[in-house]
C-alpha positions in Angstrom: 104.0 46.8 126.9 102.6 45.8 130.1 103.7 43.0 132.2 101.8 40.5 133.7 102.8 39.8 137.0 100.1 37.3 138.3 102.1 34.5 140.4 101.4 31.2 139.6 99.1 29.3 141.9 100.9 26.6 143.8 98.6 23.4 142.9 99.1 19.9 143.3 96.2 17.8 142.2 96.2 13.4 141.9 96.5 12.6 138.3 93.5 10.0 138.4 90.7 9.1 141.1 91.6 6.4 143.5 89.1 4.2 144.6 89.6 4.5 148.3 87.1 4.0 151.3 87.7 4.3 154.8 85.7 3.1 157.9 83.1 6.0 159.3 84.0 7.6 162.4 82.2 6.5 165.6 78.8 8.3 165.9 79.2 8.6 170.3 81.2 11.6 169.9 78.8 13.6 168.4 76.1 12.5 170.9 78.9 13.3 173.9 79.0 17.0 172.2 75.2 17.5 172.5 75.1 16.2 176.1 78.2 20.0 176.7 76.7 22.6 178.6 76.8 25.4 176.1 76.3 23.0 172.7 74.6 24.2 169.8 75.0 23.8 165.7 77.1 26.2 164.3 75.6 27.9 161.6 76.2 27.1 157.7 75.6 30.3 155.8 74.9 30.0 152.2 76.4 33.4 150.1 74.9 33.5 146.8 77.5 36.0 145.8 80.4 34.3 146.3 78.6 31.7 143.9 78.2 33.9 141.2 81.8 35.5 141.5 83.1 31.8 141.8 81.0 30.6 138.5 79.0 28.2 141.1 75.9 27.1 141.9 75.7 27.3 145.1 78.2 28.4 147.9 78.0 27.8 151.8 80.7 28.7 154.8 80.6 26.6 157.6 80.9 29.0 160.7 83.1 27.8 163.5 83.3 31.5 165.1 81.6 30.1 168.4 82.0 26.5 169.1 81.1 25.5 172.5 81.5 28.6 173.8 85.5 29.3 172.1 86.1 31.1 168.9 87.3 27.7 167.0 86.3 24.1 165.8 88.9 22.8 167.8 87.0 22.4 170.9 85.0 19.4 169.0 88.8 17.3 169.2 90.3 18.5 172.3 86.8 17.9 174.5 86.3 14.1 173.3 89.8 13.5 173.5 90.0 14.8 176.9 86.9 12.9 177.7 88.2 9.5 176.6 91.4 10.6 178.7 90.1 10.7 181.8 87.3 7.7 181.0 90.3 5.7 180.1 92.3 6.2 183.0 89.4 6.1 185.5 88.5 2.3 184.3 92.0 1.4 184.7 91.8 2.5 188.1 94.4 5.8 187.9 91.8 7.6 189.0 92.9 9.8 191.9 92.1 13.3 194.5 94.9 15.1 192.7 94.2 16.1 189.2 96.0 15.5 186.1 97.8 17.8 183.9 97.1 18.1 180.4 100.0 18.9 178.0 100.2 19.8 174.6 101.4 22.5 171.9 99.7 24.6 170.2 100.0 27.7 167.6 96.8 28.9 168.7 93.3 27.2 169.1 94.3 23.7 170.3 95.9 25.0 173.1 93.3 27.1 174.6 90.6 24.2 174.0 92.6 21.9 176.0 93.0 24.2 178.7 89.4 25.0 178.8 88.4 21.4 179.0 91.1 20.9 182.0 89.5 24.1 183.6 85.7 23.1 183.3 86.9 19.0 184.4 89.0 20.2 187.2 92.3 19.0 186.0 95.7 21.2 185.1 96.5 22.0 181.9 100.6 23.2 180.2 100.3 24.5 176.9 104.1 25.3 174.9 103.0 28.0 172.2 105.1 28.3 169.2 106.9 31.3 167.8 104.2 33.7 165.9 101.2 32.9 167.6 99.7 36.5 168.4 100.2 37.7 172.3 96.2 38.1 172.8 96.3 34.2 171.9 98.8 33.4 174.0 97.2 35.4 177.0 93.4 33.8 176.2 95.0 30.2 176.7 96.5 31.5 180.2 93.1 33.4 181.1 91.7 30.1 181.1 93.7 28.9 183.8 96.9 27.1 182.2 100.8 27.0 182.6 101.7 28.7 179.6 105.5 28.0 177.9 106.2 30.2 175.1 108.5 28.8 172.9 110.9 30.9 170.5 111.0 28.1 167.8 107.9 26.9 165.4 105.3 24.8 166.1 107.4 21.6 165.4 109.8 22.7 168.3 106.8 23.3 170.8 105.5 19.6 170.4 108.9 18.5 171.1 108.7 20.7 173.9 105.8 19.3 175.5 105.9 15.7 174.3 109.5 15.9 176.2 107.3 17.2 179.7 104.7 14.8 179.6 107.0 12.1 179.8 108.2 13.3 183.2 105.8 12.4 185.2 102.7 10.0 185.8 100.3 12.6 186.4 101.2 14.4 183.0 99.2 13.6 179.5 99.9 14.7 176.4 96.7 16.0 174.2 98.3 16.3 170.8 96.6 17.0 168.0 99.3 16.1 165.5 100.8 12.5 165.6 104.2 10.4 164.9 104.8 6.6 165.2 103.7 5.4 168.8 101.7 8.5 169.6 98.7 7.8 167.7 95.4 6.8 169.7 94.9 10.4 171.1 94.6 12.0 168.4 92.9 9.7 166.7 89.9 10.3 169.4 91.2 14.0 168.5 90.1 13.6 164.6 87.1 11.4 166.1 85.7 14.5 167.7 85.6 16.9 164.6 83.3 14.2 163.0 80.4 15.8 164.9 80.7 19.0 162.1 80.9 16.7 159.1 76.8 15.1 160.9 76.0 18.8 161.2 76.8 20.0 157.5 75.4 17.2 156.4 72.0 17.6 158.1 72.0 21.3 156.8 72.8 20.9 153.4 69.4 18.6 153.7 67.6 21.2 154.9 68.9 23.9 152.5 67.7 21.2 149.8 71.3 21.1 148.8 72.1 17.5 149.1 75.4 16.2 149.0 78.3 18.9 147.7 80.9 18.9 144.6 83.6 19.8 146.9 84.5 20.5 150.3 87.7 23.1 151.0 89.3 22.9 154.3 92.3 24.7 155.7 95.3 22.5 157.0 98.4 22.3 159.5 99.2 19.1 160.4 96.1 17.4 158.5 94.0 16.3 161.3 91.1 18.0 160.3 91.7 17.2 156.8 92.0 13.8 158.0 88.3 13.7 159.5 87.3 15.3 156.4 88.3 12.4 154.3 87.1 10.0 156.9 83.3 11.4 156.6 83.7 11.8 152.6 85.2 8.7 151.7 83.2 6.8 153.8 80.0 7.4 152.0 77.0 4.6 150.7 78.0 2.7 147.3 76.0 4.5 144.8 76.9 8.2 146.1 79.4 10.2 144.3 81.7 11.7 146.7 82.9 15.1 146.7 86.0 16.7 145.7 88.3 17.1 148.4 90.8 20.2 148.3 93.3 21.3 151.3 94.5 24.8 151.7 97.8 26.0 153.2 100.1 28.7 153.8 102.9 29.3 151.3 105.0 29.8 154.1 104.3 26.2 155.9 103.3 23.9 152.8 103.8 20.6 154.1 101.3 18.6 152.6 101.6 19.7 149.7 105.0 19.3 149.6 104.3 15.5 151.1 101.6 15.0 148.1 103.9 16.5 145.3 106.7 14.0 146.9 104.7 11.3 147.8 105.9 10.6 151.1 105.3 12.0 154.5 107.7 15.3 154.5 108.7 18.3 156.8 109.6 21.7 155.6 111.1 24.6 157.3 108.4 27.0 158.2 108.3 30.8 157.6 106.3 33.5 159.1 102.4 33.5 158.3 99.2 35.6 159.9 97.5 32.0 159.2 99.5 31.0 162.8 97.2 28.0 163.3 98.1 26.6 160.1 101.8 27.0 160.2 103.0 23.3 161.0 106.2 22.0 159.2 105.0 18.2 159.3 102.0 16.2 158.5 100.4 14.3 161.2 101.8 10.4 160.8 98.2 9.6 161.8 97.0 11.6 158.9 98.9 11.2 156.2 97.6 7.8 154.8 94.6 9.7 154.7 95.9 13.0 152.9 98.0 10.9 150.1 95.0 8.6 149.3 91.8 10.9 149.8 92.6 14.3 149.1 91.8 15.3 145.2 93.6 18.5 145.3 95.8 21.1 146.8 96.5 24.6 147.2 98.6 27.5 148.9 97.9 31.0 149.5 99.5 34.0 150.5 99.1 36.1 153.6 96.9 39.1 151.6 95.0 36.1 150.0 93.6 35.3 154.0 93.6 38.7 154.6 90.8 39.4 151.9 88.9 36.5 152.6 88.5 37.7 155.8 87.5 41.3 155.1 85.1 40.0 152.3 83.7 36.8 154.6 83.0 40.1 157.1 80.8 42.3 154.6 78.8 38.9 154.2 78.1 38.6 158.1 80.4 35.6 158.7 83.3 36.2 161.7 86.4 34.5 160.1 90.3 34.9 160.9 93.1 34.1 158.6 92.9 30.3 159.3 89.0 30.2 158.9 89.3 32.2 155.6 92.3 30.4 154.2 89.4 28.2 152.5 87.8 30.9 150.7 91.5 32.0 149.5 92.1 28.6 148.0 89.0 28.1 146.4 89.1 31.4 144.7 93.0 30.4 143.6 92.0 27.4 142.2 88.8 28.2 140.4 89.7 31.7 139.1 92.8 33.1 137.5 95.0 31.9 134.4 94.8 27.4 134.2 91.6 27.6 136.1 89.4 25.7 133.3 92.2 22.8 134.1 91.5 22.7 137.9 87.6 23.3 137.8 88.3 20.0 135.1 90.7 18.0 137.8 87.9 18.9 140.8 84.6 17.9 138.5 83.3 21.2 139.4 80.4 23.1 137.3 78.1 25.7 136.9 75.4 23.9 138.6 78.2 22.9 141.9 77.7 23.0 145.3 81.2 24.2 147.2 81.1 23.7 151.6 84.1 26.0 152.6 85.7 25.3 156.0 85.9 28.7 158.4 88.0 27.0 161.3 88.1 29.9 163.2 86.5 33.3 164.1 88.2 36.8 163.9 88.5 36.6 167.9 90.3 33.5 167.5 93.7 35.3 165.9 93.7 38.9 166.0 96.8 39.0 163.5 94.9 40.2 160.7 93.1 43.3 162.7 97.0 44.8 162.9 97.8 47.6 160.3 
């Protein structure tokens, strides 16, 4: 007799539909990305075979593989921020000869963005990595011209790290992109600044003739771009059905769903995971409002989950790394696989469905999954 030895997919999904609205984000940041040397649309790749394997109408993968001229999304945040930063403090009259040095953590992406933005603005930039993130990550954030702190501990321990250094001295920021009660405006202009791929998609689906979708998967650490998700979703017209809104993590750091299955904002002790830019162990404070009351669904995956996504996302022509294809992995968890009629049912997804996946980063972004 055989055994069947398919693990249960870890799934948390809200029992019944909230009606919950938020206010848009500001439309400036997306004209502040256009004005970037180096700015262009990212592409949205439709893969009618993923649609048929998925039992979907139609499929697409939004390709953040080269965003303003890094291998992530994250330069939309970390440039506007950066931008409002220096704005801010040049009105207040702290403008001065000597630049300023921009702090944060990072487990990958964040951290080279900022210190990108510091390079091209003429500022200094210190970046604390955490524990995990691959050394050819670690060396692109110093190639760019930053401090670099390596950190032995998680992610948690590096913004600890780094929030504890910019408070030394008055020529220090800190650019975080996570959040926690009296460090919230940056990265709110953070989550502003991912808005301007929300405009994009939607001007693309348009032009595919693909209207609005069923639901939108996106991959999530500390729920910031989960937050900006929400924020463009459930601040729609009256009349327009909003999509279904599903997050995807890492077994080994599965704080929101953790928080969602508790119902309050909750840290958990992080493991190892190739997904390294996903492996936060607490929500963003700024966030999690938005998680509890806007997400419809989530899910975790396992390291060979990401690992396929991002051979298969390859054969179809899109660049992805474990973060970026952490999407595809939770989609294909929750819509295939034994109880899967009961999630397509809790996400109000059919045949004739449109599905926007999230591909945070490229393969160049996290070389974890080209090791043997």
């Amino acid at each position: 007799m055989s055994e069947n030895t398919e693990k249960p997919v870890a799934w948390f999904a809200r029992p019944a539909a909230r009606a919950w609205t938020c206010p848009q984000a500001p439309a400036d940041a997306q004209a502040f990305h256009a004005s970037l040397p180096g700015y262009a649309v990212t592409p949205l790749h439709e893969l009618p075979s993923l649609a048929a394997e998925l039992g979907i109408g139609r499929v697409f993968v939004k390709d953040e593989s080269a965003r303003l001229g890094l291998p992530a999304f994250k330069a939309l945040g970390a440039s506007w921020a950066v931008h409002r930063v220096l704005a801010e403090r040049a009105a207040g009259g702290e403008a001065s000869p000597e630049p300023v040095t921009l702090i944060t953590a990072t487990d990958g992406n964040h951290g080279r963005a900022v210190a990108r933005m510091a390079r091209l603005l003429g500022q200094r930039a210190h970046v604390f990595v955490s524990k995990g993130v691959h050394p050819a990550a670690t060396a692109a954030i110093a190639a760019e011209g930053a401090e670099v702190t390596e950190v032995a501990g998680p992610y948690d321990e590096a913004v600890h790290r780094a929030a504890a250094a910019a408070a030394e001295g008055a020529a220090t920021v800190l650019v975080q992109d996570s959040a926690w009660p009296g460090y919230e405006r940056i990265p709110r202009w953070i989550v502003e600044g991912y808005s301007t791929l929300f405009a994009e998609i939607d001007a693309q689906l348009a032009a595919a003739g693909a209207g609005f979708p069923d639901l939108v998967a996106v991959p999530v650490g500390v729920g910031s771009l989960a937050q900006a998700v929400v924020t463009h979703y459930r601040s729609r017209p009256a009349g327009r059905t909003a999509p279904a809104l599903l997050s995807v993590e890492p077994e080994a750091a599965a704080c929101v769903i953790e928080s969602l299955a508790r119902g309050e904002l909750t840290g958990v002790v992080t493991g190892d995971t190739a997904m390294a830019g996903l492996n936060c162990g607490t929500p963003s404070s700024l966030a999690w409002p938005y998680l509890r009351d806007g997400l419809d669904a989530a899910v975790t995956v396992t390291d060979a989950d990401s690992a396929r996504a991002v051979r298969e996302l390859a054969v179809l022509g899109v660049s992805s790394g474990p973060c970026g294809a952490a999407s595809l992995a939770g989609v294909r968890a929750a819509l295939t696989g034994d109880g899967a009629d009961g999630r397509r049912a809790a996400l109000g997804l059919g045949t004739a469905s449109t599905l926007v996946l999230l591909s945070t980063e490229g393969a160049d972004a996290n070389p974890h999954h080209q090791e043997p």
